[in-house]
C-alpha positions in Angstrom: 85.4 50.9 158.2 85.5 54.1 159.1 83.0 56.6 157.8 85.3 58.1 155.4 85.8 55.1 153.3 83.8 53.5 150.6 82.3 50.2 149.9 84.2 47.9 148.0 84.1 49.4 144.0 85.8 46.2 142.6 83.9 43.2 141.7 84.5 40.4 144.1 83.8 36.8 143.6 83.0 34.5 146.7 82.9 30.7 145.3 81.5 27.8 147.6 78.1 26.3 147.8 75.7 28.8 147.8 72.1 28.4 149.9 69.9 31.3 149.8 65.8 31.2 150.3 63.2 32.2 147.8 60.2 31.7 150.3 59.1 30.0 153.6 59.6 26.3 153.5 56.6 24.3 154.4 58.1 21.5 156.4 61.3 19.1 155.1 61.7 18.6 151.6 60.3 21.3 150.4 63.1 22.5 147.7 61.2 24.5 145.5 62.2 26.8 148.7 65.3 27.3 148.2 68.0 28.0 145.4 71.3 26.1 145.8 74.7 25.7 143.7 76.6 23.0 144.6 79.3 25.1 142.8 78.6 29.1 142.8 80.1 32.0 142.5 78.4 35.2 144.6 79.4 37.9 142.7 79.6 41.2 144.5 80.3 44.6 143.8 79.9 48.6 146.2 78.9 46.0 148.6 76.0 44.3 146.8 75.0 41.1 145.3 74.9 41.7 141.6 74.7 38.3 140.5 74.8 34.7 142.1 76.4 31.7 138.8 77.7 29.0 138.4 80.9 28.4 139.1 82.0 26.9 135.9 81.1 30.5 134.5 83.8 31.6 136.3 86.2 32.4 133.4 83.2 35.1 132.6 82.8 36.9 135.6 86.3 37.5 136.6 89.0 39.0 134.7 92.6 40.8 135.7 92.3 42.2 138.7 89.9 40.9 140.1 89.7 39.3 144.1 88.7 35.4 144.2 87.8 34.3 147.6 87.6 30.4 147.1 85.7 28.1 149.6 84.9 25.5 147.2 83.1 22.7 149.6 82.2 25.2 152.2 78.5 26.7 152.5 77.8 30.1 151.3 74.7 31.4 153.2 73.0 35.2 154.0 74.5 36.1 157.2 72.5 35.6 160.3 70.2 37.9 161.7 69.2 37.7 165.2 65.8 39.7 165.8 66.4 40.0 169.9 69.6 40.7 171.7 71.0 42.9 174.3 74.0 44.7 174.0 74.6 45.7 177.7 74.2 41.9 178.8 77.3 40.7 177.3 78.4 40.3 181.0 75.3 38.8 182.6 75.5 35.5 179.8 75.6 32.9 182.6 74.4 33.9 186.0 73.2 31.4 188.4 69.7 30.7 189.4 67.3 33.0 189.0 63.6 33.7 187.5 62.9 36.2 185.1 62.2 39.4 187.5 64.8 38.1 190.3 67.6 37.9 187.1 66.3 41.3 186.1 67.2 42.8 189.7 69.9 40.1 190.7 72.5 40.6 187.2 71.0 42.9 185.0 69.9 46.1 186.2 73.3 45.8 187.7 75.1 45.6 184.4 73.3 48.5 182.4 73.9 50.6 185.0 77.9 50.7 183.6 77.0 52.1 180.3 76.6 55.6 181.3 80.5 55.9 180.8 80.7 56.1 176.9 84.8 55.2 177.3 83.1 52.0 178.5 80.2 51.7 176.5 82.4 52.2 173.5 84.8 49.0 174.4 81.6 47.2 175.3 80.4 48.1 171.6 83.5 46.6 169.7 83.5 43.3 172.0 79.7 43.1 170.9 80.5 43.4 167.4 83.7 41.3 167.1 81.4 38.5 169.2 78.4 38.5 166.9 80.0 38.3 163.3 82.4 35.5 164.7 79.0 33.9 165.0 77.9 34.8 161.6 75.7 36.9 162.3 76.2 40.3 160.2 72.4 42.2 161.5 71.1 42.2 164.8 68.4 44.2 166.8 69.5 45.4 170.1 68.4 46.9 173.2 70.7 49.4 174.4 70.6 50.5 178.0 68.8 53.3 179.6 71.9 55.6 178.5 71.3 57.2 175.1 75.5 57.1 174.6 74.9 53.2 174.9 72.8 53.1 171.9 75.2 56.0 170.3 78.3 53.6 171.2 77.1 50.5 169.3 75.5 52.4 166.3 78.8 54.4 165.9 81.2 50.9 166.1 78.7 49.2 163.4 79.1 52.3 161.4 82.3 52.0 161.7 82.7 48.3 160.8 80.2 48.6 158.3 77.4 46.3 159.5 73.4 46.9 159.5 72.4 47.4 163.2 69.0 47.8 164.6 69.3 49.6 168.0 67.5 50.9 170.6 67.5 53.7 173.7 65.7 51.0 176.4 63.4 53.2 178.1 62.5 52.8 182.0 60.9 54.9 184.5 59.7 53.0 187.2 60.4 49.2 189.1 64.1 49.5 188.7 67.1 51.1 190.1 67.5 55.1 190.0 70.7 54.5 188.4 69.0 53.2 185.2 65.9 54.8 185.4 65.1 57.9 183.0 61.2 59.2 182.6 58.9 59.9 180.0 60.2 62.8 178.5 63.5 61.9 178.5 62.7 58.3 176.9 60.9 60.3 173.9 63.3 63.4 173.4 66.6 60.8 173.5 65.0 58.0 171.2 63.8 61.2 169.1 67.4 62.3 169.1 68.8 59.1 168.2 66.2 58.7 165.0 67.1 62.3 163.8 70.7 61.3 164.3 71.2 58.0 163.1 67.9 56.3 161.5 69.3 55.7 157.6 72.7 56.5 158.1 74.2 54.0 155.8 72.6 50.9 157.3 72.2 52.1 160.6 68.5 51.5 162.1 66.9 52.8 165.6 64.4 51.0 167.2 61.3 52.1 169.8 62.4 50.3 173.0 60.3 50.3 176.1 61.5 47.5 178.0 58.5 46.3 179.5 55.4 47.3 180.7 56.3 46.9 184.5 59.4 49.4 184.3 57.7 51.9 181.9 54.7 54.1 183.4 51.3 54.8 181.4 52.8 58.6 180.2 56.2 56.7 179.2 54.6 54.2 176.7 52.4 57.4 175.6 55.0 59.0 174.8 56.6 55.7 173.2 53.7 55.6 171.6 53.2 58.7 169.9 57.0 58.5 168.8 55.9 55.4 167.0 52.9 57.2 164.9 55.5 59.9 164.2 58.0 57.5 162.5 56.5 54.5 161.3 59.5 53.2 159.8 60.6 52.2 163.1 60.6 49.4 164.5 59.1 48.7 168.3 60.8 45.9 170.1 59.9 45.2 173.8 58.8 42.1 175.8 55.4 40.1 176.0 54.4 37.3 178.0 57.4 35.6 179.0 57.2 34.5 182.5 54.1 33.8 184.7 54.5 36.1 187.5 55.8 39.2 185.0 51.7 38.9 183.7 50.6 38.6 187.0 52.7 42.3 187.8 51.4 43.5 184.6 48.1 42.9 185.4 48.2 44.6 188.8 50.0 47.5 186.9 47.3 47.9 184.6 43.9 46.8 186.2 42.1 48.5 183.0 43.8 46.9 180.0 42.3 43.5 178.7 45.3 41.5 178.9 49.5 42.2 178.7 49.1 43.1 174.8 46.6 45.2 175.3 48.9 47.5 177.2 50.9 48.2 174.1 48.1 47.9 172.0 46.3 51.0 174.0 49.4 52.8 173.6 49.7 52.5 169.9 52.5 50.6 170.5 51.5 47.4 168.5 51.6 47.0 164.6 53.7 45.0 161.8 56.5 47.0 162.9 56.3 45.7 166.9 58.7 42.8 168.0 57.2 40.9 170.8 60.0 39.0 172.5 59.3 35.9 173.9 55.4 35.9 173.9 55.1 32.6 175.5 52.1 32.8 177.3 49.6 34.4 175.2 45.8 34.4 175.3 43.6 34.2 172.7 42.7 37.4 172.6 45.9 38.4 172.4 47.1 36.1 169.8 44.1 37.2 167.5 45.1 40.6 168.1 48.7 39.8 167.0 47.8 38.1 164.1 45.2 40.8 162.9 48.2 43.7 163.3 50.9 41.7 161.7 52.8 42.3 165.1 55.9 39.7 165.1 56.4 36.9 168.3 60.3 36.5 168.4 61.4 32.9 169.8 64.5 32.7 172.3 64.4 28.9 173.1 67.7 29.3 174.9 67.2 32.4 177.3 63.5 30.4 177.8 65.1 27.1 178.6 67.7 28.9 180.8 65.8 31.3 183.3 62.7 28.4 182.8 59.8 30.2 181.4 58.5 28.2 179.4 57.7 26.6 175.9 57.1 28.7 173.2 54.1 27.0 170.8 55.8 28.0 167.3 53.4 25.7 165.0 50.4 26.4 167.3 51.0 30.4 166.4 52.2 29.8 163.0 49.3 27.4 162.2 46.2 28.1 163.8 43.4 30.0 162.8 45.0 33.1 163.8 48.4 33.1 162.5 51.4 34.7 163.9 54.7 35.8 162.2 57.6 34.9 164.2 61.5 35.5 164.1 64.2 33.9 166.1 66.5 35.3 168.6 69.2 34.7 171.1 68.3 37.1 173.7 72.0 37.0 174.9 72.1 37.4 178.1 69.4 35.3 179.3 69.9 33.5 176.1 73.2 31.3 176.6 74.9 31.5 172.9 75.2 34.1 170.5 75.3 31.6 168.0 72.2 31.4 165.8 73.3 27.6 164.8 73.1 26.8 168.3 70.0 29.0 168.5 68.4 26.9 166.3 69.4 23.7 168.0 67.5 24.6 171.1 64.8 25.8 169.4 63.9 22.3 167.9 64.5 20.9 171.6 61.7 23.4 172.5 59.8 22.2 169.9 60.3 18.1 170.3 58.8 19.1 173.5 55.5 20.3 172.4 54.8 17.7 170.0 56.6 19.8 166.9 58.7 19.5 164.5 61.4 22.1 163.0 62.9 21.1 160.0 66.8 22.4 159.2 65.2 24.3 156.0 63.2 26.0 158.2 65.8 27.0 160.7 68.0 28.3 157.9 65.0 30.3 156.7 64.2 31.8 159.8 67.8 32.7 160.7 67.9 34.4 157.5 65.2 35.2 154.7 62.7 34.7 157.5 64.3 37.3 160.2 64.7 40.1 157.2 61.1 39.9 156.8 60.1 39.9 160.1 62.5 43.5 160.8 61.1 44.8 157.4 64.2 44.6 155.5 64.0 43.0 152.0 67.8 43.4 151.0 69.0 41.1 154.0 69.0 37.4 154.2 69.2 36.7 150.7 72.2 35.9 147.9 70.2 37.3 144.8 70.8 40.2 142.7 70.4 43.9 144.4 71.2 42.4 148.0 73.8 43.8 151.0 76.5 41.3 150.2 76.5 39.9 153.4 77.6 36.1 154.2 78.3 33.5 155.8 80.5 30.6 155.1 80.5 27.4 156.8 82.3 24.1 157.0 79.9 21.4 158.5 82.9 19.0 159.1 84.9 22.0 161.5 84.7 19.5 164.4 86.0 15.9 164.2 82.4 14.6 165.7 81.0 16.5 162.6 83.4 15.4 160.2 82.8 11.9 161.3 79.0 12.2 161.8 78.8 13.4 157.8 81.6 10.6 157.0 79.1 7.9 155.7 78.9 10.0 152.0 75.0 10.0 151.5 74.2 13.0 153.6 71.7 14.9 151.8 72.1 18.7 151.9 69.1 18.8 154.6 71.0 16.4 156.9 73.6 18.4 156.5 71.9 21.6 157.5 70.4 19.7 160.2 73.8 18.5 161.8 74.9 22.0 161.7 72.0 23.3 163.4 72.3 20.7 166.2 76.2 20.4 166.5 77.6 23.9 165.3 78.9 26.9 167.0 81.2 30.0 166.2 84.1 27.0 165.5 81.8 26.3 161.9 82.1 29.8 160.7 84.7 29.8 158.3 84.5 33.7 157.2 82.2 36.3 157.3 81.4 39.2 154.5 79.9 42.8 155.4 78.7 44.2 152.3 81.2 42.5 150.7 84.2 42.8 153.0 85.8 39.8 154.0 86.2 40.4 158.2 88.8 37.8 158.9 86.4 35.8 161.8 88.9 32.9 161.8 91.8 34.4 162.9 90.0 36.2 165.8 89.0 32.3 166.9 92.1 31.3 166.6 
């Protein structure tokens, strides 16, 4: 879509079975959750939801004229949101054998360091977009790289397609490369730039984005920092507590600071808009602190599993007497899928491990309901009345091990859900709709 054209003005009706949250679940079984038609019709029109029926009211919503996309069987859902990925690592998905810092130095400082060409940042942008919605996924936050034009690239091709994009400058000053290094007053005066510029344009976001606190120096998180007072509709994403010996560094880094949160904390850096990736190994203290400031742990089982950090403790954070709001996120690419379904698969592995449990109601919350209202954004992840009209439709019998796994006729709608979170991929997404605009996902698998 270029910026030139409108949302749809026509009313659209999307028919299927239509799955949308009302609230967190609390555990299997809990339906009062959720709303579901077994027949609906989402109907949409300038790109919203304006109403969600049944579909034997059909005859009333439509008329002459007016576009019927049928899925009847298939799964309507909100379209995924994924709270933690990064746009310059589309390249790195996969490398061998590394540890958080060695990867870091090894594949991905590597990699950003190509995004200073906006020719190439640009081509980079449209793979990234084409790649996530063929997932499902219609909203995701993103680091950028150290180049301002790489955050200008992918802001501009979501603009243009006409998704909702969360995306930041990632700032760095020290511990990396010179060729993706930048320094405090560049860090503030681009992201600055790139708010004035782009924060609100049509659904266009831009996020605070220090990467961690062993490439940023004090005066660069200051400065992070203060940009953060100055717009408080912004969110802050950056990294917490993911590997052992990156809270050792930190430490050293930072000899005065309590503990790794602490560091942003001190910095003003830490607040219900901040989204703590990983946050594996937290302390006490800091998950208090998290919990008292609303501040949000985001859960990548797969880049965890993968460059072996650890086990993130979702019900001991979600549960205990402190208790933490958490998203879920692919961190493509030391997360391995940009699927959200598979996300979610690993994440219950994750979870079997630590003595928990993660129901498939829950997983569908949290990949969409649950994400909006961890980024702030109360018209995503929902089909009711006033929302973006974007969504995701899914056949959980794509693959003939699915078909035949859901062949026995009693599957209940949770089992369902739960074989597609274990089994599914990109191959389940049937289509995809961006504020109402069907995107075609199935012929770019094909």
């Amino acid at each position: 879509m270029t910026s030139s054209d409108r949302l749809p003005s026509d009313r659209i009706l999307v028919r299927g079975r239509v799955l949308s949250f009302k609230r967190r679940p609390h555990g299997a079984g809990d339906t009062d959750a959720y709303s579901y038609f077994e027949d609906g019709v989402v109907v949409i029109e300038a790109g919203r939801v304006i109403e969600v029926a049944e579909g034997g009211e059909i005859d009333r919503l439509g008329g002459e004229g007016i576009v019927l996309h049928d899925f009847s069987g298939k799964l309507i859902l909100p379209g995924f949101i994924d709270t933690h990925i990064h746009f310059p690592q589309t390249q790195v998905i996969a490398s061998y054998g590394e540890q958080l810092l060695e990867w870091l130095t090894r594949y991905t400082f590597p990699a950003e360091s190509r995004y200073g060409d906006p020719v190439f940042a640009a081509a980079q942008a449209r793979f990234f977009i084409d790649e996530v919605l063929r997932n499902g996924t219609t909203t995701a936050v993103c680091y950028g790289s150290m180049h301002k034009g790489s955050a200008e690239a992918l802001l501009a091709e979501s603009e243009r397609r006409g998704t909702a994009m969360f995306v930041g400058k990632t700032a760095m000053d020290r511990n990396a490369p010179p060729d993706v290094l930048d320094n405090a007053q560049s860090a503030h005066d681009d992201t600055e730039a790139l708010i004035s510029a782009w924060h609100g344009r049509g659904r266009q976001k831009v996020v605070i984005t220090p990467r961690f606190a062993i490439t940023s120096t004090p005066a660069q998180l200051e400065a992070l920092g203060s940009l953060a007072q100055a717009h408080p509709d912004c969110l802050v994403q950056t990294h917490l507590s993911e590997n052992l010996e990156e809270i050792a560094t930190v430490g050293r880094l930072f000899p005065d600071r309590a503990d790794y949160l602490d560091v942003y904390d001190h910095y003003g850096l830490v607040g219900p808009k901040s989204l703590m990736g990983h946050s594996i190994h937290l302390t006490p203290r800091e998950i208090r602190r998290m919990s008292d400031s609303g501040a949000v742990a985001v859960f990548c089982p797969t880049s965890n599993l993968f460059i072996g950090s650890g086990l993130f403790d979702y019900k001991g954070l979600e549960g205990g007497e402190h208790p933490v709001r958490i998203a879920l996120a692919t961190d493509v690419g030391g997360g391995t899928s940009y699927s959200m379904l598979a996300t979610a698969a690993e994440a219950y592995k994750v979870m079997q491990l630590k003595g928990q449990k993660l129901s498939a109601i829950e997983a569908f919350h949290l990949m969409t309901r649950g994400n909006a209202e961890a980024i702030g954004e109360p018209d995503l992840g929902r089909i009711a009345a006033g929302a973006h009209a974007d969504l995701v439709v899914l056949d959980s019998t794509a693959t003939p091990a699915m078909a035949h796994r859901l062949a026995m006729g009693s599957s209940s709608l949770e089992e369902e859900l739960f074989v597609l979170m274990t089994l599914g991929s990109e191959r389940n997404v049937c289509e995809v709709f961006v504020g109402g605009r069907p995107q075609g996902v199935q012929k770019a698998i094909a």
